[in-house]
C-alpha positions in Angstrom: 164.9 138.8 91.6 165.9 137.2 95.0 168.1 134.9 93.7 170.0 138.0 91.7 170.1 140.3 95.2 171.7 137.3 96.7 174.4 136.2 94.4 175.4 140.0 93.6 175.8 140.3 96.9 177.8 137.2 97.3 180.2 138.6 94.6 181.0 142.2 96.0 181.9 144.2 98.9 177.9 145.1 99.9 177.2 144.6 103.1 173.0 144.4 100.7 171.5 144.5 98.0 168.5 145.5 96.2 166.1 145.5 92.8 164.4 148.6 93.2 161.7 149.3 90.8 159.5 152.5 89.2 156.4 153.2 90.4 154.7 156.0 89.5 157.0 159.2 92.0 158.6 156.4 94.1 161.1 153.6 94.0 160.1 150.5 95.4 162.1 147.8 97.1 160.9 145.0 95.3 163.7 142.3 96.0 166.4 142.8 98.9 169.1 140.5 100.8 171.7 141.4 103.6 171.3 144.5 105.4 168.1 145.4 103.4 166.7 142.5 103.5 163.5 143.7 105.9 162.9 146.4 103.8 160.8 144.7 100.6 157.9 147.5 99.6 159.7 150.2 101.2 159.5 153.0 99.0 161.7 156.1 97.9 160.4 159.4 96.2 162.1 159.3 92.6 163.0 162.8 92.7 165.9 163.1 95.2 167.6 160.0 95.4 170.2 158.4 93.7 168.5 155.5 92.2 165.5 158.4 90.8 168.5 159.7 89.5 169.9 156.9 87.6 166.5 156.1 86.4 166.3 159.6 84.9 170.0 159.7 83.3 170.3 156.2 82.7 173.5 155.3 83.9 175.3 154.1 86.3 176.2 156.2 89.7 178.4 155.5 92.6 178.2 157.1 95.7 181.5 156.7 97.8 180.4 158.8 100.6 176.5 158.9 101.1 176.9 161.8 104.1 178.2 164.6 102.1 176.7 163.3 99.0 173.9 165.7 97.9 172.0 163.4 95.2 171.4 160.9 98.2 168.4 160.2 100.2 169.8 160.6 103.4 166.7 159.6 105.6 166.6 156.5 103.3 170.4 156.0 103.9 170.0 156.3 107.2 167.4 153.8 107.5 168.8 151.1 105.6 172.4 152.1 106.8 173.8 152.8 103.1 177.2 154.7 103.5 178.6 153.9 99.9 176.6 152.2 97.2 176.6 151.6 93.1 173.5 151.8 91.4 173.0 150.4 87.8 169.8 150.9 85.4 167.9 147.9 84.1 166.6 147.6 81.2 163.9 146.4 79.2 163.8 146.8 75.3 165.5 150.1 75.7 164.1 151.3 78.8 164.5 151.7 82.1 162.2 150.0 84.2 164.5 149.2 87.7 167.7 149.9 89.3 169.9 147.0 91.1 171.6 148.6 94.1 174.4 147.3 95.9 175.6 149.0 99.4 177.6 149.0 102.4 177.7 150.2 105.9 181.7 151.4 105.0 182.5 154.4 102.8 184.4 153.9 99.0 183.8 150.3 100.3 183.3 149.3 96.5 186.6 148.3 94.1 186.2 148.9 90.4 186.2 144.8 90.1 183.2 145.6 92.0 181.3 147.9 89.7 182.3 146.0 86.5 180.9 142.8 88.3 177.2 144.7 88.9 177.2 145.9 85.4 178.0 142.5 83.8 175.2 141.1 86.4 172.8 144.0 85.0 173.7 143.8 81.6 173.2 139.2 82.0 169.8 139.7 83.9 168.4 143.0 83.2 166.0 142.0 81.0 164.7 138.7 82.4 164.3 140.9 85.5 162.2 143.2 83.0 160.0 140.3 81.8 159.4 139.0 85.5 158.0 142.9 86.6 156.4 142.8 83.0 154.9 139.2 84.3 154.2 140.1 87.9 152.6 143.6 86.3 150.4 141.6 84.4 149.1 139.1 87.1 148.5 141.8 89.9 146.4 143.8 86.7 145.0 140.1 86.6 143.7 140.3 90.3 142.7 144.1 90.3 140.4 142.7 87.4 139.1 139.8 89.4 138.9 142.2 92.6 136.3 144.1 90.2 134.4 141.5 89.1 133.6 140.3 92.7 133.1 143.6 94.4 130.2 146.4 94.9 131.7 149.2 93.0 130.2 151.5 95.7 131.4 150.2 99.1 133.8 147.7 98.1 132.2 144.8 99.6 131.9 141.4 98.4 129.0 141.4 95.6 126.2 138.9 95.1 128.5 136.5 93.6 131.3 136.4 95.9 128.5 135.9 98.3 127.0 133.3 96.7 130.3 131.3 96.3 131.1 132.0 100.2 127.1 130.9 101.5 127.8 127.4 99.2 131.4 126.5 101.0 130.2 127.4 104.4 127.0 125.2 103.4 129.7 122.6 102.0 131.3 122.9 105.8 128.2 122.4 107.4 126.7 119.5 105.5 130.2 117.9 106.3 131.4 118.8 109.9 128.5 120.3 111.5 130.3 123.8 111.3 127.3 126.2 112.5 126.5 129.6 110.6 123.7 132.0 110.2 122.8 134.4 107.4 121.7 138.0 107.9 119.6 140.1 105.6 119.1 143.6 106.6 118.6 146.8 104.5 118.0 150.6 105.4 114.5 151.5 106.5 112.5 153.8 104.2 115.9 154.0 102.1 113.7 155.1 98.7 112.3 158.2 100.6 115.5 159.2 101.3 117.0 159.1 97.9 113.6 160.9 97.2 114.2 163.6 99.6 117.8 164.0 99.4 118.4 162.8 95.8 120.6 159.7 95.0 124.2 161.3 95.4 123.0 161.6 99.2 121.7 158.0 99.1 124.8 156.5 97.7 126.5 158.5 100.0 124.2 156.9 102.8 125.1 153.7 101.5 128.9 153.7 102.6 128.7 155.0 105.8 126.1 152.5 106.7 128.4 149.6 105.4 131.7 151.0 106.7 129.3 151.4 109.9 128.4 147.8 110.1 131.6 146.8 109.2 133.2 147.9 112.1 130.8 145.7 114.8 131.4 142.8 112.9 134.6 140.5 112.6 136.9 140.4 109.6 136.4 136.9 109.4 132.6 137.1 108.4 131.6 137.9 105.2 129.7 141.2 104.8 128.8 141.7 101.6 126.0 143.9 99.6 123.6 142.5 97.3 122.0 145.1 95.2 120.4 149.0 96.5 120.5 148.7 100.1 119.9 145.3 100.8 123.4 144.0 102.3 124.2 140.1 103.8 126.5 139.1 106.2 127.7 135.2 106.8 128.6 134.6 110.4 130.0 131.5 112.3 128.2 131.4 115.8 128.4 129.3 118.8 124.8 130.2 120.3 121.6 131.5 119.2 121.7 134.2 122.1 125.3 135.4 120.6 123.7 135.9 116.9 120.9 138.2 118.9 123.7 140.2 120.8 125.0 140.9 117.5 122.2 142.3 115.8 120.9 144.3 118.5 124.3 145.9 118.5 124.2 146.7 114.6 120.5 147.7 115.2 122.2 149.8 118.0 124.7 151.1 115.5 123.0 152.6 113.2 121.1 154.5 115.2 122.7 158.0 115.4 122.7 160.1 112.8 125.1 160.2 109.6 126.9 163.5 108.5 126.9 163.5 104.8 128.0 166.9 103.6 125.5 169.5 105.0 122.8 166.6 106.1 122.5 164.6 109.1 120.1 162.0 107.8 119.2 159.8 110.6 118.1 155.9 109.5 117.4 152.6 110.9 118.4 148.9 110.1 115.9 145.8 109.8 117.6 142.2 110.2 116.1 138.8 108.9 118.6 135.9 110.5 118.3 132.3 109.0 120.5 129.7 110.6 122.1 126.8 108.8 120.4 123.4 109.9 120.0 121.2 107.2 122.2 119.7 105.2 120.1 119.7 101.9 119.9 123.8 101.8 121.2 125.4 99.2 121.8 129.2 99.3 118.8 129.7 98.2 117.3 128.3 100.3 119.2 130.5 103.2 118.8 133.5 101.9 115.1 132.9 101.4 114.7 132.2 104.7 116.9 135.3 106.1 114.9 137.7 103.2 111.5 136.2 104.8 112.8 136.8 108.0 113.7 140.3 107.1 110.0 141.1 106.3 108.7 139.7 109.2 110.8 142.4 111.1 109.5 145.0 109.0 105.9 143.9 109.9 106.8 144.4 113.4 107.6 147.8 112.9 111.4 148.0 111.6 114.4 149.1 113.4 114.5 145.4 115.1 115.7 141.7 114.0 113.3 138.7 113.8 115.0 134.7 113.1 113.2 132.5 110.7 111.5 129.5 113.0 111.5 126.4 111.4 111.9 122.9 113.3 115.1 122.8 111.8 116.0 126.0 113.6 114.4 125.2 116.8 116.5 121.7 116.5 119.5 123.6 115.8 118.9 126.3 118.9 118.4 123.3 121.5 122.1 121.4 119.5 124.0 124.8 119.4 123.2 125.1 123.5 124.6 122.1 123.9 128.0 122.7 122.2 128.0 126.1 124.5 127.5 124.4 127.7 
């Protein structure tokens, strides 16, 4: 689609051009060169422009002057700086599916040579354009499906298998550069009394705002992902032990105050399990056992707190990741 912007360009008076395609109530800029070039994804309501317009009547529409013209989008015109265009439909098996645009900054800038040259380009490439959306359509519906299948329906966080498949590469990284991480199991204190009491709208409810709450004190680089109920993991690179403990007092801290959900206020708390990475034989299993023991042992202690797994792997590793930070 680039490669037709730019040589219809090339062969005309524009000053830009542009594949605009139907989506949904808007046309999107899906290709652009020239003048329009920074505008790719910018969007136009269908109803109220030209290139709706030659969507809806399927032919082709020149604008000569795009400040008295009423079928325009004159905010869009203005931003783009559009004073005369030609817009052509595209096809694909007998339907519209985009628009090629062609404009200028100069009014009646376009000859008829002009328009006959965009419609021979539209009628040549129109429907290889069509089977590249059709293709791109297909691989985005491709990675919406994949999204899915790797996501908590609920809170949209990584699942248990995308989690899985990030705790083995940053074990990968570990075994082979010494790249430090820790693993931190936490879930929502008495979180089956609530769904008792409040009934499990409330609790799913519960369930977002406490992993949209979390999310926010962590960074985007870590993974943060949920598991199953309320038991949610997050993978974290760390320099020292002291900086994994400043992190979960200040989720701990967090969670605290109360969460608004419709008429409730249901107030909760968090308990954290933290395994660090210090041998290079673990597998993930092996870490998350160690963060979900870990866990437990904080719930013994009362809950709303975090506890780390002490092996003599993870006292070596305290005493090596000092080092590094000093």
């Amino acid at each position: 689609m680039q490669s037709v912007v730019e040589g219809v360009q090339s062969l005309t008076q524009a000053t830009g051009a542009v594949v605009e395609q139907l989506d949904g109530d808007a046309m999107v800029y899906k290709a652009c060169s020239g003048a329009v070039e920074p505008y790719v994804d910018f969007r136009i309501p269908v109803s109220g422009s030209v290139s709706g317009l030659c969507v809806e009547k399927s032919k082709l529409i020149y604008v000569q002057d795009a400040r008295t013209d009423a079928r325009v989008n004159k905010e869009a015109c203005e931003k783009v700086g559009a004073l005369s265009m030609v817009v052509v439909p595209l096809y694909r098996q007998g339907k519209v599916i985009s628009v090629l645009k062609i404009i200028s900054d100069k009014v009646e800038a376009f000859s008829v040579q002009d328009v006959q040259t965009l419609e021979l380009m539209a009628g040549l490439l129109g429907g290889t354009l069509g089977q590249q959306i059709e293709v791109e359509a297909r691989r985005l519906e491709a990675l919406g499906l994949q999204h899915q299948a790797l996501h908590d329906v609920l809170t949209g966080l990584p699942n248990r298998q995308l989690f899985a498949d990030r705790l083995a590469q940053a074990l990968h990284r570990y075994a082979r550069y010494e790249h430090f991480f820790a693993v931190m199991y936490m879930d929502i204190d008495h979180f089956k009394s609530i769904n008792d009491s409040y009934g499990h709208a409330v609790g799913d409810a519960l369930l977002k705002a406490f992993a949209e709450r979390v999310r926010k004190n962590i960074r985007a680089s870590d993974t943060f992902a949920r598991l199953c109920g309320d038991e949610f993991v997050i993978i974290l690179d760390v320099g020292a032990r002291e900086d994994i403990k400043k992190l979960a007092n200040k989720i701990i801290e967090a969670v605290r105050p109360g969460f608004t959900i419709g008429a409730q206020t249901v107030t909760v708390s968090t308990s954290i399990g933290i395994a660090f990475a210090c041998d290079p034989k673990s597998t993930v299993d092996d870490i998350v056992d160690q963060a979900d023991e870990a866990l437990y042992e904080a719930k013994n202690l009362g809950r709303d707190q975090f506890s780390i797994k002490m092996t003599e792997c993870e006292i070596a590793y305290g005493h090596r990741a000092q080092s590094k930070s000093a």
